[in-house]
Every structure is written in C-alpha cells, then in structure tokens.
LOLO-952743 format. One line per field, with one value per residue: residue number from 1; y, x, z of N, C-alpha, C in turn. Coordinates in nm, 3 decimals, always signed. Layout:
LOLO-952743
i = c(NUM|...)
n.y = c(Y|...)
n.x = c(X|...)
n.z = c(Z|...)
ca.y = c(Y|...)
ca.x = c(X|...)
ca.z = c(Z|...)
c.y = c(Y|...)
c.x = c(X|...)
c.z = c(Z|...)
***
This chain:
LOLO-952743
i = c(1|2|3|4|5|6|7|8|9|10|11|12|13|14|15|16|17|18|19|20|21|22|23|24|25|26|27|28|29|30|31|32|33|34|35|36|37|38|39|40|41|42|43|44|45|46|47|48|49|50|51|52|53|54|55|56|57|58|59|60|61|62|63|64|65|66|67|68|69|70|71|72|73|74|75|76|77|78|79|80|81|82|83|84|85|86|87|88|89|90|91|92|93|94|95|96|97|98|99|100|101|102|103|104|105|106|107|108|109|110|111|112|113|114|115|116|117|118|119|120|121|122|123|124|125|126|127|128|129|130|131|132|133|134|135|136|137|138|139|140|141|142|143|144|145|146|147|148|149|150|151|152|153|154|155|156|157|158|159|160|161|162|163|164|165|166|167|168|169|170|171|172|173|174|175|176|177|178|179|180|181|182|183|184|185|186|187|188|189|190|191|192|193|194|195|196|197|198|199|200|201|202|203|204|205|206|207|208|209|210|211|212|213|214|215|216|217|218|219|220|221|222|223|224|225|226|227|228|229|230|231|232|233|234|235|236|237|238|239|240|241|242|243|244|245|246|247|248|249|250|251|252|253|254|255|256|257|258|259)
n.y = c(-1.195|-1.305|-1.573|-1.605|-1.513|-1.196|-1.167|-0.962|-0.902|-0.710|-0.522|-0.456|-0.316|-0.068|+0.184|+0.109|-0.031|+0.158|+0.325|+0.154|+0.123|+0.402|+0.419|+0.282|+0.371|+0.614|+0.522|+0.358|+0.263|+0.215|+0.047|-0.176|-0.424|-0.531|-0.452|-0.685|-0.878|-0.868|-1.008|-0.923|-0.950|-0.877|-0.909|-0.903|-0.852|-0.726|-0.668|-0.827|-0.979|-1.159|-1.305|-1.407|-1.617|-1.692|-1.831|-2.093|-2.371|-2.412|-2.151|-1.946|-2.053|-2.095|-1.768|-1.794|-2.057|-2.026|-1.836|-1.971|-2.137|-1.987|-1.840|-2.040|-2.011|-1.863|-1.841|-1.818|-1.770|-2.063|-2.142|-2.057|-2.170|-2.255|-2.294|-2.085|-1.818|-1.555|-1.372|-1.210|-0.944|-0.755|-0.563|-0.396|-0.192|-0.054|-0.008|-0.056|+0.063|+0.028|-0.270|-0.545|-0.683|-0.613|-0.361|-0.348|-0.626|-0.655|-0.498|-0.675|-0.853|-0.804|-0.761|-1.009|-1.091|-0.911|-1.040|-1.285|-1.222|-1.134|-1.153|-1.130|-1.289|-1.536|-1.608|-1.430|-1.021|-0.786|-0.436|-0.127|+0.099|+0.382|+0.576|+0.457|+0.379|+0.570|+0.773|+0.864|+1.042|+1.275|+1.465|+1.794|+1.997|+2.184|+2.154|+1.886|+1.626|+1.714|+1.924|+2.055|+1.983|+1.738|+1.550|+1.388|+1.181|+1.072|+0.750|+0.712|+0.919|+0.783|+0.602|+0.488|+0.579|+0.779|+0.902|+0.892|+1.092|+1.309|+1.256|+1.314|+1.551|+1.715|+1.695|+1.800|+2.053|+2.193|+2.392|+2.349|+2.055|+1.736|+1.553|+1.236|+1.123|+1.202|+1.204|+1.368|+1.459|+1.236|+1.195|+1.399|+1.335|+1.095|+1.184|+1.315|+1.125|+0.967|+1.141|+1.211|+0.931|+0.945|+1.164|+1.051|+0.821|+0.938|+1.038|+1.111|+1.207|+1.465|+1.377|+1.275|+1.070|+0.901|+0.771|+0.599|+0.320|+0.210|+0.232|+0.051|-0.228|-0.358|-0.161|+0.077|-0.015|-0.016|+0.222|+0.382|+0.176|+0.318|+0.597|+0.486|+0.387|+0.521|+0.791|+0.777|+0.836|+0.834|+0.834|+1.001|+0.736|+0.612|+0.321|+0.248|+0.371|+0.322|+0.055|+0.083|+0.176|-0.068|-0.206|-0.132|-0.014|+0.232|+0.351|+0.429|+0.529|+0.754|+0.889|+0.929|+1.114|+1.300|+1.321)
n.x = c(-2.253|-1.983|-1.868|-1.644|-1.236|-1.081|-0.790|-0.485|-0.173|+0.049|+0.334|+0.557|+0.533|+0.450|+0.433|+0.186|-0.002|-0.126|-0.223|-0.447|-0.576|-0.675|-0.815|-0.998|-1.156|-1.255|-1.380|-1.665|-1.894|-1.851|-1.664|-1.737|-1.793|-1.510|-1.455|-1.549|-1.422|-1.231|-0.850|-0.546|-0.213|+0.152|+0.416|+0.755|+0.967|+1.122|+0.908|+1.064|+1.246|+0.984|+0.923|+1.175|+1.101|+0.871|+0.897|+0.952|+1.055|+0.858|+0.700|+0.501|+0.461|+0.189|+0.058|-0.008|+0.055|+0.337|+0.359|+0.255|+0.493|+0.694|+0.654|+0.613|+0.518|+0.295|+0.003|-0.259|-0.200|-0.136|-0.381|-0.549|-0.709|-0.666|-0.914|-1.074|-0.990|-1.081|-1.071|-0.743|-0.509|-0.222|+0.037|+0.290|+0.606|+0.764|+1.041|+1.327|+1.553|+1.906|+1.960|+2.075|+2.103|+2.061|+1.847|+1.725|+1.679|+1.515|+1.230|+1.192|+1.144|+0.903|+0.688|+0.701|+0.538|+0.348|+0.223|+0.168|+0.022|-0.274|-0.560|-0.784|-0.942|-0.818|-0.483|-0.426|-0.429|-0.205|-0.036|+0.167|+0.338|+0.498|+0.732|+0.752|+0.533|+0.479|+0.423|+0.164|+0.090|+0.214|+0.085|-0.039|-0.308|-0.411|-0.251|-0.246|+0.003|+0.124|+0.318|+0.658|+0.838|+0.758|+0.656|+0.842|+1.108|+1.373|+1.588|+1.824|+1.793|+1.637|+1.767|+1.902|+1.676|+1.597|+1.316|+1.105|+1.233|+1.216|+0.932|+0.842|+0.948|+0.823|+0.572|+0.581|+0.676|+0.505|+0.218|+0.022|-0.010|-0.179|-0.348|-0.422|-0.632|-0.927|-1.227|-1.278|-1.012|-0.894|-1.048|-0.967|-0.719|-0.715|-0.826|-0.607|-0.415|-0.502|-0.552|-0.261|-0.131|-0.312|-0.137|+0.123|+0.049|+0.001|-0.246|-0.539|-0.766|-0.977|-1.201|-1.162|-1.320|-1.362|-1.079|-1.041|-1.081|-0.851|-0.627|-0.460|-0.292|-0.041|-0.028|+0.069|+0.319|+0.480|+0.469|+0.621|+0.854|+0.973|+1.040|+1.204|+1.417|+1.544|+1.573|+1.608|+1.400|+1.124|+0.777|+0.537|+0.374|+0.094|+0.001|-0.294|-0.473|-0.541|-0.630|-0.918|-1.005|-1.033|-1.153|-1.384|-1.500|-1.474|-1.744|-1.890|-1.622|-1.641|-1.863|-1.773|-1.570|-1.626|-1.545)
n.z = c(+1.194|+1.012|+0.902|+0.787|+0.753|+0.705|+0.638|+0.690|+0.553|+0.691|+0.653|+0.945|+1.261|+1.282|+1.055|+0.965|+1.012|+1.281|+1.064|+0.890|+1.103|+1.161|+0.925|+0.879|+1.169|+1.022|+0.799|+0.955|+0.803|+0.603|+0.638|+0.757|+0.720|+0.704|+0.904|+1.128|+1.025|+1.047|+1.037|+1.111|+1.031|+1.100|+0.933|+0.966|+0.800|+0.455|+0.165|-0.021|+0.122|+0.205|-0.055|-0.091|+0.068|-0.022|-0.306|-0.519|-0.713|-0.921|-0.852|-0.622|-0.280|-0.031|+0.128|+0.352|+0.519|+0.478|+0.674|+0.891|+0.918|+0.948|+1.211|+1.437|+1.706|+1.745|+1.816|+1.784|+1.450|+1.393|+1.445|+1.276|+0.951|+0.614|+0.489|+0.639|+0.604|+0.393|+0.217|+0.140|+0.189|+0.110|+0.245|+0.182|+0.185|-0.097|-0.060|-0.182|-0.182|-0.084|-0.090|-0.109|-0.386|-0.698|-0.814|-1.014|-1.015|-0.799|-0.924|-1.080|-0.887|-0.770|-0.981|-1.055|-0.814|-0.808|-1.019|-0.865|-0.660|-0.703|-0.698|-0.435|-0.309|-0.384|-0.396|-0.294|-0.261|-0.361|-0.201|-0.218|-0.096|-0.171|-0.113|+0.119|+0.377|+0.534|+0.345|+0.318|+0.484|+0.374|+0.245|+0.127|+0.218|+0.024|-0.199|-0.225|-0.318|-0.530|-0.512|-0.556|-0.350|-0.245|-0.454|-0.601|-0.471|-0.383|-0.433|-0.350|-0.086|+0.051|+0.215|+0.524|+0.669|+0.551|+0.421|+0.624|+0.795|+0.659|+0.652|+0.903|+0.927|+0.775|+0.910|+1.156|+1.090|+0.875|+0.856|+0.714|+0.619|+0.590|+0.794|+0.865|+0.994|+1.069|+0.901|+0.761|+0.648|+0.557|+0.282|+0.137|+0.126|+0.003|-0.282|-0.341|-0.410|-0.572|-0.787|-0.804|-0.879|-1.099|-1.282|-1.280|-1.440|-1.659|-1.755|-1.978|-1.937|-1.822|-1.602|-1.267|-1.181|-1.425|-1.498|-1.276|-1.262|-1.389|-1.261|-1.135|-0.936|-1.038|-1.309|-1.189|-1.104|-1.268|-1.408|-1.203|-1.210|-1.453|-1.369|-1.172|-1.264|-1.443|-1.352|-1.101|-0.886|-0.686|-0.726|-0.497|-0.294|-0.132|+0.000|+0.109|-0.003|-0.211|-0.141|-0.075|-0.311|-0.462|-0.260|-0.216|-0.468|-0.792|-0.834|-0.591|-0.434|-0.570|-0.520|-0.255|-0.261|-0.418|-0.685)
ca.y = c(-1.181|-1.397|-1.687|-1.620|-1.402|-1.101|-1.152|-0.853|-0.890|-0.558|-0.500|-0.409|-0.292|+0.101|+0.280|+0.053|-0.097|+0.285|+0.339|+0.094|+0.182|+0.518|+0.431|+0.179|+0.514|+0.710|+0.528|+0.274|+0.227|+0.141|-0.092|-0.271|-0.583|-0.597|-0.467|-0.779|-1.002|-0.856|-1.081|-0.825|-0.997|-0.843|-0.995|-0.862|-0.808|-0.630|-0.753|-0.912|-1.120|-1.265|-1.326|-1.544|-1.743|-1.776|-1.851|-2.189|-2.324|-2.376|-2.062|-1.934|-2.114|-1.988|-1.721|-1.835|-2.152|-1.978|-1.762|-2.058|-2.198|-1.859|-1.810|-2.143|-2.010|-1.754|-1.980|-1.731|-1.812|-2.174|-2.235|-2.075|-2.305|-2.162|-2.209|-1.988|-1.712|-1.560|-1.243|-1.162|-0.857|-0.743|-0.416|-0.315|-0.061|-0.068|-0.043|-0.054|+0.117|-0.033|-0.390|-0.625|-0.701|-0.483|-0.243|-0.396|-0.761|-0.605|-0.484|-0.815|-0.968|-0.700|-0.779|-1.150|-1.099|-0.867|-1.140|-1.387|-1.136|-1.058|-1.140|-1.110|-1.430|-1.677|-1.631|-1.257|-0.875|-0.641|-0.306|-0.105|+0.222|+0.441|+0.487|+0.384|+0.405|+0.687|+0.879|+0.890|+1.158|+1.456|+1.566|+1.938|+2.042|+2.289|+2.108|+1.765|+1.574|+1.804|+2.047|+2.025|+1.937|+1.618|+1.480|+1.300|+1.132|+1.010|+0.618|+0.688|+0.960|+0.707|+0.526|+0.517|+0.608|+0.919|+0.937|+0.863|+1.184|+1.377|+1.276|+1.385|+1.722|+1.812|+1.686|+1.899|+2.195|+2.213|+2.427|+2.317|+1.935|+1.738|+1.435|+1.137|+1.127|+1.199|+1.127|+1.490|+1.470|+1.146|+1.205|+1.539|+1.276|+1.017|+1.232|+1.384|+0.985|+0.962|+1.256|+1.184|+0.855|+1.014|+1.254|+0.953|+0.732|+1.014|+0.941|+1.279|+1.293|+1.578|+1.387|+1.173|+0.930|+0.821|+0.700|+0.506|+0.180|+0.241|+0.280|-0.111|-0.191|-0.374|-0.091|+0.160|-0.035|+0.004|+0.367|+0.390|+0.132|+0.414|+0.691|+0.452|+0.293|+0.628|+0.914|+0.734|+0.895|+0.760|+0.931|+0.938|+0.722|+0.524|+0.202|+0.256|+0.478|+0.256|-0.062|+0.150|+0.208|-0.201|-0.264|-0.003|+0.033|+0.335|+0.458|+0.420|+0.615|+0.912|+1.006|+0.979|+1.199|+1.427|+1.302)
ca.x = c(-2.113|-1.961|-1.738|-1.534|-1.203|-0.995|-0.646|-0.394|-0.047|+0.153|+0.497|+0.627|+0.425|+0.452|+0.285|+0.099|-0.100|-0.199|-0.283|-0.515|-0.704|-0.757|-0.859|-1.150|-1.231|-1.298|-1.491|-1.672|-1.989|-1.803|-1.585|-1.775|-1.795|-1.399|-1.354|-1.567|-1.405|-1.014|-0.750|-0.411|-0.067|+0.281|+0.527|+0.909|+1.079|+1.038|+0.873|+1.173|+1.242|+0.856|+0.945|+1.241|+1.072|+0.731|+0.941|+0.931|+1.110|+0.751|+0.550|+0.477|+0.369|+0.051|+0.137|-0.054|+0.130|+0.452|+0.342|+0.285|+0.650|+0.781|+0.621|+0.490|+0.510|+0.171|-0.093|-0.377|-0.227|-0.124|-0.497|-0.636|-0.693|-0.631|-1.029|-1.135|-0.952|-1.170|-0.967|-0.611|-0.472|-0.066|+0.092|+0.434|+0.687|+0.865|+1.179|+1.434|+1.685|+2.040|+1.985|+2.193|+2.026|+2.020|+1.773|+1.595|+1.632|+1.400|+1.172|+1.146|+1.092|+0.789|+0.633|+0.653|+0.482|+0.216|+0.116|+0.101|-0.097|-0.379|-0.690|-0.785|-0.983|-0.746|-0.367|-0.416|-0.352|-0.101|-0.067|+0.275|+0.387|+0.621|+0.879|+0.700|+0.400|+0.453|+0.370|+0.033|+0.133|+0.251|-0.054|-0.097|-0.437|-0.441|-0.175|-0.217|+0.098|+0.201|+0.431|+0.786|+0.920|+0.684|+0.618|+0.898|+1.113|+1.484|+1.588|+1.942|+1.777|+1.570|+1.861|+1.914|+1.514|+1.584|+1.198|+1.111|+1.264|+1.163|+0.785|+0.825|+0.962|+0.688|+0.413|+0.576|+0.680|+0.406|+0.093|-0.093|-0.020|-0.320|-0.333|-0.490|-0.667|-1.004|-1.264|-1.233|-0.905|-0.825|-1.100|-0.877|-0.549|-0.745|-0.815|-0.466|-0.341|-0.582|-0.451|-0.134|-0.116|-0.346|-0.038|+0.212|+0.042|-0.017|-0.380|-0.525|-0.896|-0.975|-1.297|-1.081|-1.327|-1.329|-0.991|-0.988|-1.046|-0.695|-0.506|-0.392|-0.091|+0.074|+0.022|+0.122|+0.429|+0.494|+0.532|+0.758|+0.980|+1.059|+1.091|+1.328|+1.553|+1.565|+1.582|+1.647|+1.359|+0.967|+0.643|+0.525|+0.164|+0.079|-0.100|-0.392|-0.602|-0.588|-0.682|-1.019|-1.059|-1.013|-1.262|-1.506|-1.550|-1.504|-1.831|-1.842|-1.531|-1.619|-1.953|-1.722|-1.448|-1.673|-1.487)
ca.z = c(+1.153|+0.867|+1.005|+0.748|+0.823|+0.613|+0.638|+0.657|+0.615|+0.706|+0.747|+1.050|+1.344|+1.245|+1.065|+0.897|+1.163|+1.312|+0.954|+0.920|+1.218|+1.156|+0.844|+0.990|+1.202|+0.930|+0.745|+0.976|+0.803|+0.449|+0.628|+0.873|+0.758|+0.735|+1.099|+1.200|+1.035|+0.998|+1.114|+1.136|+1.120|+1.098|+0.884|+1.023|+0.725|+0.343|+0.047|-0.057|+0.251|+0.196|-0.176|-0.060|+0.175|-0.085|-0.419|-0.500|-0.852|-1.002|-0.866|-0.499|-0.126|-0.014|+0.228|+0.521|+0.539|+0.498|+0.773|+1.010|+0.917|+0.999|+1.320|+1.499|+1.836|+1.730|+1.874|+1.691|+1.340|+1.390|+1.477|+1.149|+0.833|+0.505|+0.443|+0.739|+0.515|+0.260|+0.187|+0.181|+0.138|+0.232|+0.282|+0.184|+0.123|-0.186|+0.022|-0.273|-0.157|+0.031|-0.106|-0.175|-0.500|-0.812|-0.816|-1.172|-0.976|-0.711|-0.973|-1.157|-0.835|-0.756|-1.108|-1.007|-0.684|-0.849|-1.090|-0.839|-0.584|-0.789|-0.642|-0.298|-0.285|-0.418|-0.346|-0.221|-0.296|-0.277|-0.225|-0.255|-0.069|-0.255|-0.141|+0.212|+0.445|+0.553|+0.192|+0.368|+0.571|+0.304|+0.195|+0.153|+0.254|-0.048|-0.324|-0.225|-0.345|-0.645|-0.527|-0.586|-0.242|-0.212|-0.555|-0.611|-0.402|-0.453|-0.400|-0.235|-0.063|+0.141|+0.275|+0.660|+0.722|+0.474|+0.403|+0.739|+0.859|+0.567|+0.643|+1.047|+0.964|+0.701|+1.014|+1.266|+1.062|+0.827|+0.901|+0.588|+0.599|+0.586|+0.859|+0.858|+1.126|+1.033|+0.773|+0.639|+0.599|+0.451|+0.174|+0.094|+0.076|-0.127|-0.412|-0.335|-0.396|-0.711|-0.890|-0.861|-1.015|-1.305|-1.342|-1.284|-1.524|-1.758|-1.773|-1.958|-1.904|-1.690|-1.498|-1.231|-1.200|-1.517|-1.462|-1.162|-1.248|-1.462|-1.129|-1.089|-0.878|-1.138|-1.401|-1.120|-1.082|-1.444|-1.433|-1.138|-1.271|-1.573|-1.295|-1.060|-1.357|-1.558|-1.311|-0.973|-0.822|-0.705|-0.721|-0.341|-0.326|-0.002|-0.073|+0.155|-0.070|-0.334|-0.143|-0.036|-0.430|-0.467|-0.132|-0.226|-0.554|-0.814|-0.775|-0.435|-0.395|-0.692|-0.464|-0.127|-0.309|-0.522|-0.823)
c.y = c(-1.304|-1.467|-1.656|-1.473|-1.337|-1.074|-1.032|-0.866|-0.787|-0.606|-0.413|-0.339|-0.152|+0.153|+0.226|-0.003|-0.016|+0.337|+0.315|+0.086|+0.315|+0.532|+0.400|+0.298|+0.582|+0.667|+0.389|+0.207|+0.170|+0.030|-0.193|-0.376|-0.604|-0.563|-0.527|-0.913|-1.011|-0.963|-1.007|-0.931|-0.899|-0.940|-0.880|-0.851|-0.745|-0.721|-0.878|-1.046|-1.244|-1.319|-1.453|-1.660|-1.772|-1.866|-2.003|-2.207|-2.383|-2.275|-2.016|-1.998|-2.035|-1.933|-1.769|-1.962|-2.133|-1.897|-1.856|-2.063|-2.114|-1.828|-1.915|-2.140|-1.916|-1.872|-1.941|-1.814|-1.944|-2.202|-2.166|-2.097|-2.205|-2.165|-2.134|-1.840|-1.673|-1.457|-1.239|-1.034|-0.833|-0.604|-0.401|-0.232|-0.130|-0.103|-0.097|-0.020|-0.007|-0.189|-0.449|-0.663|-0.609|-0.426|-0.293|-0.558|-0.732|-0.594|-0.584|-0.895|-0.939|-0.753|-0.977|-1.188|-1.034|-0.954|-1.282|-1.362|-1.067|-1.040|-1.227|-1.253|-1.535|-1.661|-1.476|-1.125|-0.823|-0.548|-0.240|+0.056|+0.263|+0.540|+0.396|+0.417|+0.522|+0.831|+0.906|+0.996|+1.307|+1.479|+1.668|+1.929|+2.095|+2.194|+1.969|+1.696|+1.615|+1.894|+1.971|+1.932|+1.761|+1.527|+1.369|+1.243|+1.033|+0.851|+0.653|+0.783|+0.887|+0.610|+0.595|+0.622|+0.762|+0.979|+0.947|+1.059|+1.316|+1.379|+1.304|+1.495|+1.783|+1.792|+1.787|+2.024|+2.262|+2.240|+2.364|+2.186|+1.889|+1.577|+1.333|+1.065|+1.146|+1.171|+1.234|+1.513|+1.383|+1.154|+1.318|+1.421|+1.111|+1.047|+1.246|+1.208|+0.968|+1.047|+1.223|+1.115|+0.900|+1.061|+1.117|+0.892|+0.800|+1.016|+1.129|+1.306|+1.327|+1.519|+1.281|+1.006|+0.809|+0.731|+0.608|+0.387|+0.127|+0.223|+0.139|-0.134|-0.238|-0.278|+0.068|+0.200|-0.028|+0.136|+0.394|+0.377|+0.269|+0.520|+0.601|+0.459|+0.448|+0.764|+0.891|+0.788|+0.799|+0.845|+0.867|+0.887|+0.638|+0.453|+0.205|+0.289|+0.382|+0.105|-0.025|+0.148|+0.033|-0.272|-0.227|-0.033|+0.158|+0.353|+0.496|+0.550|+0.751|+0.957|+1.073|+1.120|+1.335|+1.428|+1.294)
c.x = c(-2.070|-1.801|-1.582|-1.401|-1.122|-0.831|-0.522|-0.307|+0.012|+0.274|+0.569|+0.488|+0.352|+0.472|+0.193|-0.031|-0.190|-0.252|-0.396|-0.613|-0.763|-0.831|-0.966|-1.219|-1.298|-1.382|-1.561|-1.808|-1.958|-1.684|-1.620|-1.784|-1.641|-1.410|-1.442|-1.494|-1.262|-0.937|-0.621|-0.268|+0.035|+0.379|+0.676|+0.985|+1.038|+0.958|+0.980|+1.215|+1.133|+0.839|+1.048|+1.173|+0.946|+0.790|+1.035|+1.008|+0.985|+0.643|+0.658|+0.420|+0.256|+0.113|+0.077|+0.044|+0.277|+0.462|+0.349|+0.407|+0.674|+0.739|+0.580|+0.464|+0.324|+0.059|-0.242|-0.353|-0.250|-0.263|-0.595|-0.584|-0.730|-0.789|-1.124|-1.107|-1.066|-1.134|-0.839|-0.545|-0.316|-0.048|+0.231|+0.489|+0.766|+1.029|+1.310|+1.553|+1.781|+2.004|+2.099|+2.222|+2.025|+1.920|+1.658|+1.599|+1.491|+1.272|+1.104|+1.079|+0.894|+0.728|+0.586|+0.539|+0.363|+0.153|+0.056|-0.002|-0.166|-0.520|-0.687|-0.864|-0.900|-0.577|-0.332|-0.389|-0.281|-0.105|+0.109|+0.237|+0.470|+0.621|+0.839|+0.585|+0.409|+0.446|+0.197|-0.011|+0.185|+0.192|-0.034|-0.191|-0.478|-0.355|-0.146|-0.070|+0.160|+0.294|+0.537|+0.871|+0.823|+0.622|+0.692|+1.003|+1.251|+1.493|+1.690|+1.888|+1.710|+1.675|+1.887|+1.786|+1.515|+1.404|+1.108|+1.125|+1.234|+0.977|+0.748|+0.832|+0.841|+0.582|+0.456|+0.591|+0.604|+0.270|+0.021|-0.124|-0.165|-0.310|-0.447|-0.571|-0.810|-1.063|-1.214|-1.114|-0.826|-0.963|-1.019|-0.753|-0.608|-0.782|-0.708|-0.360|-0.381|-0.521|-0.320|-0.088|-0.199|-0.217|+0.042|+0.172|-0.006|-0.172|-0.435|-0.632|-0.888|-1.111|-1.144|-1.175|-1.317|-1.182|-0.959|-0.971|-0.898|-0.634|-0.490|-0.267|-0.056|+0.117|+0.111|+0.290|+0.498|+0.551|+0.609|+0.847|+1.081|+1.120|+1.260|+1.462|+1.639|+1.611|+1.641|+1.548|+1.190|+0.892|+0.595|+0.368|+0.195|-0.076|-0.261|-0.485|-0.635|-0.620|-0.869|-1.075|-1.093|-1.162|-1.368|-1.583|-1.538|-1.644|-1.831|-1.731|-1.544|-1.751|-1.859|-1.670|-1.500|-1.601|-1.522)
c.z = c(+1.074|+0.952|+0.921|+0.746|+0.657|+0.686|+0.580|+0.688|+0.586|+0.738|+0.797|+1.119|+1.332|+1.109|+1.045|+0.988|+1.186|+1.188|+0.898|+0.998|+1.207|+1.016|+0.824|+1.044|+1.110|+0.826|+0.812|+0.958|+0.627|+0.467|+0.739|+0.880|+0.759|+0.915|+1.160|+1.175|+1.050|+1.121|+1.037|+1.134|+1.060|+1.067|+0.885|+0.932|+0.594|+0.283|-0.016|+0.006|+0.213|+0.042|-0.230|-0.059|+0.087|-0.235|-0.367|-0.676|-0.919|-0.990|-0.682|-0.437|-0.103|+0.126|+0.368|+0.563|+0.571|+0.624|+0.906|+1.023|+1.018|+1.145|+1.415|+1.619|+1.817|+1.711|+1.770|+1.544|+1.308|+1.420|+1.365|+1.024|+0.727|+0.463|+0.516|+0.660|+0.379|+0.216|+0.200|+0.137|+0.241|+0.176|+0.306|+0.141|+0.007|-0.155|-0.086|-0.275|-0.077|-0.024|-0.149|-0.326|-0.617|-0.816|-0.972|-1.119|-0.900|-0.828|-1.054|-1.022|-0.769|-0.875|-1.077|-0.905|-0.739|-0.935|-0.991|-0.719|-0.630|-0.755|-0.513|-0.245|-0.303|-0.342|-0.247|-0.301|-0.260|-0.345|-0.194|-0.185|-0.123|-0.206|+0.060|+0.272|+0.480|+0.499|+0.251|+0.448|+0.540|+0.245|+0.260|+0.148|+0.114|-0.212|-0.315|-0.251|-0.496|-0.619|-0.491|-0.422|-0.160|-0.347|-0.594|-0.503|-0.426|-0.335|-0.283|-0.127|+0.155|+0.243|+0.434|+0.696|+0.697|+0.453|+0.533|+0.802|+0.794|+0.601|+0.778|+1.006|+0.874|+0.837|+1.068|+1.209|+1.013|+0.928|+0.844|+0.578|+0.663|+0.674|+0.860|+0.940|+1.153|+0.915|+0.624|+0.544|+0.490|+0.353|+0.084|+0.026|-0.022|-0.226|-0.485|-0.453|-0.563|-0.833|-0.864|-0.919|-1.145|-1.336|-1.334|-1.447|-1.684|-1.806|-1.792|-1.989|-1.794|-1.585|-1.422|-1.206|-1.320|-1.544|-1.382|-1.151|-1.325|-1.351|-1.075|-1.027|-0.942|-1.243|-1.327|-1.134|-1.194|-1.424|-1.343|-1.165|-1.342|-1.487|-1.217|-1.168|-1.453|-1.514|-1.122|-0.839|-0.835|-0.654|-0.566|-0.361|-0.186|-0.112|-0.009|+0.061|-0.169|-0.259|-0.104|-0.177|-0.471|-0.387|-0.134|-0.383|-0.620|-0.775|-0.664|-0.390|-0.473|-0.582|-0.343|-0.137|-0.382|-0.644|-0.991)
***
C-alpha cells in the first residue's frame, strides 16, 4: 500500500459520502488503489463559503491548511502534512440559488475556483453537481437524463431543498428510475451523465467516446453559465461520473460503458 494518501473533500455528510461508497462498491477493482489510500473529509458549508475562507488578495490558501484552521479540534487532519497528500479531489453542489450574492458573482467566483482547482496533484480538483448531488439519482433506466421532466432543472425552483424533494419523489414513485446502487446500474447512469453533457455542450459526433476527453469541468461550466444567466435553468449532471472519467481514463471508461 502506497504511504501516500487521496484526499476528498465533500460537502456535507449526505449524499455525497453514501455516493462515494457505493461508487468504490461498484467498481472495486478500478478503484482499489484509491480505497487504500482515500482520506474522506466533510467540509460544512457550499462552495462559496470555502472560496471565502481560501481567497487570498494574490491567489488561493492551500486547502488543507485552511482545513486545519477551520477545524483544529479533528485530531486525524491536524496530524496530516500537506506532503502525505498526493491527490486532492473536492465535491460540490453548485448550490446557486438563495444567495446573497448575484448569481453572475457566484459564477465568476466558480470560474476562479476552477482555474485554481485544476490538477489533482498540485492544488487539487473539482468536480461540480448541477444543480446538486443528488442529480445522481434521476436516471431513467430506458431515457437516461433526456426526458422533459429531468433534463433541465430551474434555479429558483431549487430553493428551500426544491431539488431535493424533486429527486425523492422520482426514487419512490418511479418504476423505471435507475439507482445507484450497483455496478449495472451506475454504468447505465454514466453513459446517461456522458450523453448529456455531449447534448449540453453541443458536441455533434455521434461515437460518444470520441468526445469525452471534451467533457472538462471548466468547459462544462461554460455551458451552464449560458443556460443559468439566459434561461434561469441547469442541465442536471452529478459530478461523480465525471471524476471516474478523470480517475480512469477515456478508454478505460468507453470499454466499461460500451461507448
């Protein structure tokens, strides 16, 4: 086992977390060396919050450090050193809605944060749920994330855990929905994830792998922007699938997927 560890910062304890694990389940012979070396934390507030507290007036803090500040009672982090880290990767929701903030501040400050979370070795990656984690969860079995009542996805809509309650009643009411819970299934909702940013990003060869290495979260965040600012509405993607495409590899992921 490799001394050195993979740092995951999620936010908030739910879903993301159970996400994460079943995602390890499902594939635990393409992610075995992270689930020896993963080190899990939970950072308590949005993107925004951790954007505060990293923004500096020449750049960003490195987040581990900021993470001590923020926590120094967590005996685990306070006792690992930023070169025990040899990965970082974080996990948030877009979470745009109800701010205090303008709605194109947010977006500038997202664009900031994606240039300075670019690679997973040096200051870290991020990955972006739209409109939150729990877009991982409305997969149709049969129409993946194309039909009308799950493609898009309004901002004010989401307000007071609007999506949230929207992505329970499709689990329980839905026959067809496609859960995440096995391997079968989430290979069904990572194509599902794939095709849809092709259609998002307009991307109009018909093989999908040939596209994939196109599917960047900064250029992602690109085409949202035009949906949020222009129509008030976001294409639903959960960030998982695409940190698998990141961890993996297209090829890798076009035999898994049959792409």
């Amino acid at each position: 086992m490799s001394s050195a560890k993979v740092l995951f910062v999620l936010e908030g304890e739910q879903p993301e977390g159970n996400t994460l694990a079943r995602l390890q389940r499902a594939f635990p012979e393409e992610l075995a060396d992270l689930s020896e070396d993963l080190v899990e934390y939970v950072y308590s507030s949005h993107i925004y919050g951790l954007y505060n507290k990293l923004k500096e007036d020449d750049g960003f803090s490195d987040v581990i450090e900021v993470l001590k500040e923020l926590y120094p009672e967590d005996d685990t982090l306070q006792n690992t050193k930023r070169e025990d880290i040899s990965q970082v990767f974080l996990f948030f929701d877009l979470d745009i809605h109800g701010l205090a903030q303008s709605i194109e501040q947010s977006c500038e400050q997202l664009c900031e944060l994606f240039n300075f979370f670019n690679n997973e070795t040096e200051n870290g990656k991020l990955f972006l749920s739209y409109p939150m984690a729990e877009a991982i969860n409305i997969c149709d079995a049969e129409n993946g994330l194309m039909s009308d009542d799950r493609k898009l996805f309004s901002i004010d809509d989401c307000i007071d855990d609007g999506f949230k309650h929207f992505a329970n009643d499709l689990n329980r009411d839905s026959k067809t929905i496609c859960r995440a819970n096995c391997r079968e299934n989430w290979l069904i909702i990572i194509k599902a994830k794939y095709e849809k940013a092709k259609w998002l990003m307009h991307l109009t060869s018909e093989e999908l792998f040939s596209v994939l290495d196109q599917m960047q979260q900064p250029t992602i965040l690109q085409h949202q922007q035009v949906l949020i600012k222009n129509e008030g509405v976001v294409a639903t993607l959960s960030a998982f699938p695409f940190f698998l495409l990141e961890y993996l590899g297209a090829g890798m992921i076009a035999e898994m997927v049959d792409c």
